[in-house]
C-alpha positions in Angstrom: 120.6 93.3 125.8 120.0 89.7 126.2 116.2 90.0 126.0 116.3 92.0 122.7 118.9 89.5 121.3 116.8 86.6 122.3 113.6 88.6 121.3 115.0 88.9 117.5 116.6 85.4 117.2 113.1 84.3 118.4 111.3 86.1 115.6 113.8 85.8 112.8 113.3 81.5 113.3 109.9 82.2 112.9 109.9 84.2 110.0 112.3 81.6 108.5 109.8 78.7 109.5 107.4 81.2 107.4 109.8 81.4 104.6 110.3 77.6 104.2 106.6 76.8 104.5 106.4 79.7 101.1 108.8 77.9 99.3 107.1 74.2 99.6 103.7 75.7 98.8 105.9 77.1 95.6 107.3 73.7 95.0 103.8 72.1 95.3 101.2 74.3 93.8 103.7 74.6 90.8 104.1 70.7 90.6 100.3 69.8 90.8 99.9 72.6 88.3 102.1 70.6 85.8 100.4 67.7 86.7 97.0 68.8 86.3 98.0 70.4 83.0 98.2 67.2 81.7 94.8 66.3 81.9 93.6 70.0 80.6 93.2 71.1 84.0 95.1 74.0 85.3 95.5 75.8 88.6 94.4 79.0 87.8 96.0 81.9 89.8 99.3 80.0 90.0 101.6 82.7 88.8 99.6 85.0 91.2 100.9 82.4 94.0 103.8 81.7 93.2 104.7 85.3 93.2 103.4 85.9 96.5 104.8 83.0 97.9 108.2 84.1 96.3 108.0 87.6 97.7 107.5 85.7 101.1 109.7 83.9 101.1 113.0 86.2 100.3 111.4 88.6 102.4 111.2 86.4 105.5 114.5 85.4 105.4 116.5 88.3 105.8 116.0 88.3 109.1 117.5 85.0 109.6 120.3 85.7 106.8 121.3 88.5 108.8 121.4 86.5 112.5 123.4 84.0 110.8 125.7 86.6 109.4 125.0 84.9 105.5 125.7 88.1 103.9 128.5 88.9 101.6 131.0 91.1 103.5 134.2 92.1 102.0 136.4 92.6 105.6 139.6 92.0 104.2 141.0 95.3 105.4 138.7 95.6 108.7 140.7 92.8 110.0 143.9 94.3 109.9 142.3 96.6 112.3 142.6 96.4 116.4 139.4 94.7 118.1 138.3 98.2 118.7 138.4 99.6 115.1 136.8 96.3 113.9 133.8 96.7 116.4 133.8 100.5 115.5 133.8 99.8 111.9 130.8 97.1 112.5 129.0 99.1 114.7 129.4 102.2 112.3 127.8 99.1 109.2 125.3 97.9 111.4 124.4 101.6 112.0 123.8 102.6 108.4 121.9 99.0 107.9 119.5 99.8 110.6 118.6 103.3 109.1 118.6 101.5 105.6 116.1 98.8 107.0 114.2 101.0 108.9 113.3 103.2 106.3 112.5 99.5 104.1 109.7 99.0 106.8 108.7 102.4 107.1 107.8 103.1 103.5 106.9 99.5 103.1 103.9 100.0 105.8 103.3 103.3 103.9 102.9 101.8 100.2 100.6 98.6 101.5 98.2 101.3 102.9 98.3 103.2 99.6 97.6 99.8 97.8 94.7 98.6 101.0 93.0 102.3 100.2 93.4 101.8 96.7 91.6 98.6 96.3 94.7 97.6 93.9 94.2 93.3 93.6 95.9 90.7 91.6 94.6 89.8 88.0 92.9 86.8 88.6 92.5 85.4 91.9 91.4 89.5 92.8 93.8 88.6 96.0 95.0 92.3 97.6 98.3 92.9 97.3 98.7 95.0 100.8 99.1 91.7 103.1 101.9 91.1 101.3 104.1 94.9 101.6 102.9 94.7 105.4 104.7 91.4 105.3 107.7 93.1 103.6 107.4 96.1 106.2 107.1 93.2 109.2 110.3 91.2 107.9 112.3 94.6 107.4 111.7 95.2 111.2 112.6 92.1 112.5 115.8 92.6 110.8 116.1 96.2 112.1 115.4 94.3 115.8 118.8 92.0 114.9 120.7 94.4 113.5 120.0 96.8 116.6 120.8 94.2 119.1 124.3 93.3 116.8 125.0 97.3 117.3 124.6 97.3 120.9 127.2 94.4 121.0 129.7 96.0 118.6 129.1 98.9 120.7 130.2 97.1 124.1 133.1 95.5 122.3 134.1 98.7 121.5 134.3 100.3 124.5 135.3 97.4 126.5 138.8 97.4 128.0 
């Protein structure tokens, strides 16, 4: 249990120290094309970028979001509950997340080989858009990593005495 906690918290930072590096190359590739379009000159492709740099970055932070427990959750009832019904009721949440997650990466891996077979590529930089859905199918299962190691804990806290 340890090992697959530690595993996940491992690779959610990582994919968060991904994430942050996609939104600076955002911040600067969209300033120095303001800049340059000053002097008539500029970046072409940026909206291309700047897309795939924005899909990056959301997508590699979920994984983080979710180790962090940043999500909205409404558990204004659930804590009226004993400490069992509130880990059953987590581990019932974190048991429809995983399967919701799971299928996330699942058809993500399947669309980026339908777009890699396709030949489908970005207007005008031709960049391929598969890297980018594997990326999306990678991030979704990291979080389904966290999210399993969070059931395995609300499990235990269930059936603790």
């Amino acid at each position: 249990m340890h090992r697959l906690e530690t595993s996940a918290g491992f690779l959610a930072r990582l994919l968060f120290g991904l994430a942050g590096a996609a939104i600076v190359a955002m911040m600067l590739l969209t300033c120095a094309d303001v800049v340059l379009r000053l002097f008539s000159r500029p970046i072409p492709g940026t909206y291309e970028l700047v897309s795939f740099f924005g899909a990056v970055s959301v997508a590699f932070a979920m994984a983080h979001t979710c180790v962090e427990k940043g999500h909205i959750a409404v558990s204004v009832l659930v804590q009226l509950l004993p400490r069992r019904g509130r880990e059953a009721v987590d581990a019932l949440t974190s048991t429809l997340s995983l399967v919701l997650f799971a299928l996330i990466a699942w058809r993500s891996v399947l669309y980026a080989e339908d777009l890699r077979r396709s030949g489908e590529v970005s207007l005008t930089l031709q960049l391929p858009f598969y890297p980018f859905v594997h990326g999306i199918g990678l991030a979704a299962a990291v979080v389904c990593l966290v999210l399993l190691s969070d059931l395995v804990r609300h499990l235990q806290g269930a059936f603790r005495r």
